[in-house]
N, C-alpha and C positions, 0 to 999 in steps of 0.2 A: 412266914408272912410273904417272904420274895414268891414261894412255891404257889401261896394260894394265889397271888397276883396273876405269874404265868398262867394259871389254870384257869383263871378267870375269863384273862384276855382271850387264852384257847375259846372259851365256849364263846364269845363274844364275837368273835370272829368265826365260828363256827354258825352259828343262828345268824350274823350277817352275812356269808363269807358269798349266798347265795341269794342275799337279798334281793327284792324288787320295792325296793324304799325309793320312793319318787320325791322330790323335794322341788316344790312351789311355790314362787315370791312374789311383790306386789307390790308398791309402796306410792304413797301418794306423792307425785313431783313436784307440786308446791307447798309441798310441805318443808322445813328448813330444821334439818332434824342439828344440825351445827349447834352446840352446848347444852346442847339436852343429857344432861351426866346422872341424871336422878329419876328413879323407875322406882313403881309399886306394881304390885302383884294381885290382882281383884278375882277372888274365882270362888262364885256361892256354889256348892253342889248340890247337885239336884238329887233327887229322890231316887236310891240304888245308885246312886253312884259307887263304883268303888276309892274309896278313899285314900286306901295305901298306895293305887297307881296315881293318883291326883296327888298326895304328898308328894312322891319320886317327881312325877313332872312339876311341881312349884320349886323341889330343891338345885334339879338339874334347871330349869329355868335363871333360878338365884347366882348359880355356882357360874354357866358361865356371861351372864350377866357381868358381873363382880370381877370376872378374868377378862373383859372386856375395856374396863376403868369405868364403869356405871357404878353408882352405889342407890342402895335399897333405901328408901325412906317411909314416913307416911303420906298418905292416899292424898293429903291436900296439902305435902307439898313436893311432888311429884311430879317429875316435865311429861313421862311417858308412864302411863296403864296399862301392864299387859293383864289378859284375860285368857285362856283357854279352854278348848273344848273339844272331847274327843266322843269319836263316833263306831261303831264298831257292825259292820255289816255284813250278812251273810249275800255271799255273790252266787252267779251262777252262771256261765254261754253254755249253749245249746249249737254244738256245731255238726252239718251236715255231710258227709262224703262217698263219694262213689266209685266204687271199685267194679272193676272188670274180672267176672270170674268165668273162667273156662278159655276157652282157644275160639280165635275167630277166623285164622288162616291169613291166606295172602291178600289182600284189597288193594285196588287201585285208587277207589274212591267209595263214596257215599252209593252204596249197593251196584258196584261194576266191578266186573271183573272176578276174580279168585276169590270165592269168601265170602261174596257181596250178598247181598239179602236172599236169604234161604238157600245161599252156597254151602261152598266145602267149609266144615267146620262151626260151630254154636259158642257164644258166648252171651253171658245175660250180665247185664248191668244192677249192682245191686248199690241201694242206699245204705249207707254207716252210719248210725246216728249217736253222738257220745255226749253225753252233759258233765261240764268239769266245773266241780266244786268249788271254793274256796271261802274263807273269813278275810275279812279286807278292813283297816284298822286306818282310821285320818286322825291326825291331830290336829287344829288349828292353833297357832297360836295369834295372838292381835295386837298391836300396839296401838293402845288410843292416845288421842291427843287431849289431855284430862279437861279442857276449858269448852269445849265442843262437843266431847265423846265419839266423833269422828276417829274412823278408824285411817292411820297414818301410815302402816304395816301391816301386811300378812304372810305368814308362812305357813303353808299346809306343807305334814309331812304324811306321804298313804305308803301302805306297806299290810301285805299278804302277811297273816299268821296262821302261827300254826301250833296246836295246842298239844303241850307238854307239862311231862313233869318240871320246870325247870324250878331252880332253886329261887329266893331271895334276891342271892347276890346277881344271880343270871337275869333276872328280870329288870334290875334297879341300872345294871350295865347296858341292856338293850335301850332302857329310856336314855342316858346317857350319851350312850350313842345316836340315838335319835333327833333330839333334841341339841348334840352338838352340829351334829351335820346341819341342822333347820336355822343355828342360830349363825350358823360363818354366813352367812347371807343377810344377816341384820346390820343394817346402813351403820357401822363402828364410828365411832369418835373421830 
């Protein structure tokens, strides 16, 4: 058990160890989050959703919730609603660059001198053009304030993926991680 832990953490830190997880906070300042200890968890899924990564983020939600000193209750009697919503985006930049190919000689300036426009030596300026892919993955999470439905809290967490074989357990650690990182930023007790 200790073995599969280590191996866990390896890959865990491996899939983060290079991350670009950006972590984004928000909260409303009159809002007086002081003894609010009781949170519910509200999240209809929408059509295609995937359901096993909406369980992982309701459980990681709960777990460090609960490590926080919050307890779970029901929806109507509840100080704080969270809700989440995750977006999952194919990106793209289109960048342009220009390289100098060949020898242009010696120049004193702009066509004077050694080199200078249709001197010693030819070089041609050529455009590079590269378009770089990626999948770009946000989570939002929300705290509403259940009497208003005003939202009191946000945490977005965005993060580049990248699609693998990875296991169960690799997956359910990444949320974990995720979602720990997103939540050390929730206004604590």
């Amino acid at each position: 058990m200790k073995k599969l832990t280590l191996i866990i953490l390896f890959m865990l830190l491996s899939i983060t160890g290079c991350s670009s997880l950006n972590i984004d906070v928000d909260h409303d300042t009159s809002y007086n989050f002081h003894g609010k200890t009781k949170y519910a968890i509200v999240h209809k899924p929408k059509e295609g959703d995937n359901t096993l990564i909406n369980d992982r983020i309701i459980k990681a939600i709960k777990t460090t919730l609960n490590e926080k000193g919050y307890k779970e209750v029901a929806v109507s009697d509840a100080d704080l609603l969270f809700v989440f919503h995750v977006n999952v985006t194919q990106m793209s930049d289109i960048r342009t660059d220009y390289q100098v190919i060949g020898y242009s000689g010696y120049r004193y300036g702009a066509g004077w001198g050694y080199g200078g426009y249709g001197g010693y030596g030819s070089a041609v300026v050529v455009p590079n053009t590269t378009t770089y892919r990626w999948t770009e993955a946000k989570l939002i999470v929300d705290a509403l304030n259940p009497k208003t439905k005003k939202i009191v809290w946000r945490g977005i967490a965005t993060d580049e993926i990248t699609r693998g074989n990875y296991t169960t357990q690799e997956k359910t650690a990444y949320i974990n991680h995720v979602i720990s990182q997103l939540m050390k930023k929730f206004l604590a007790l």
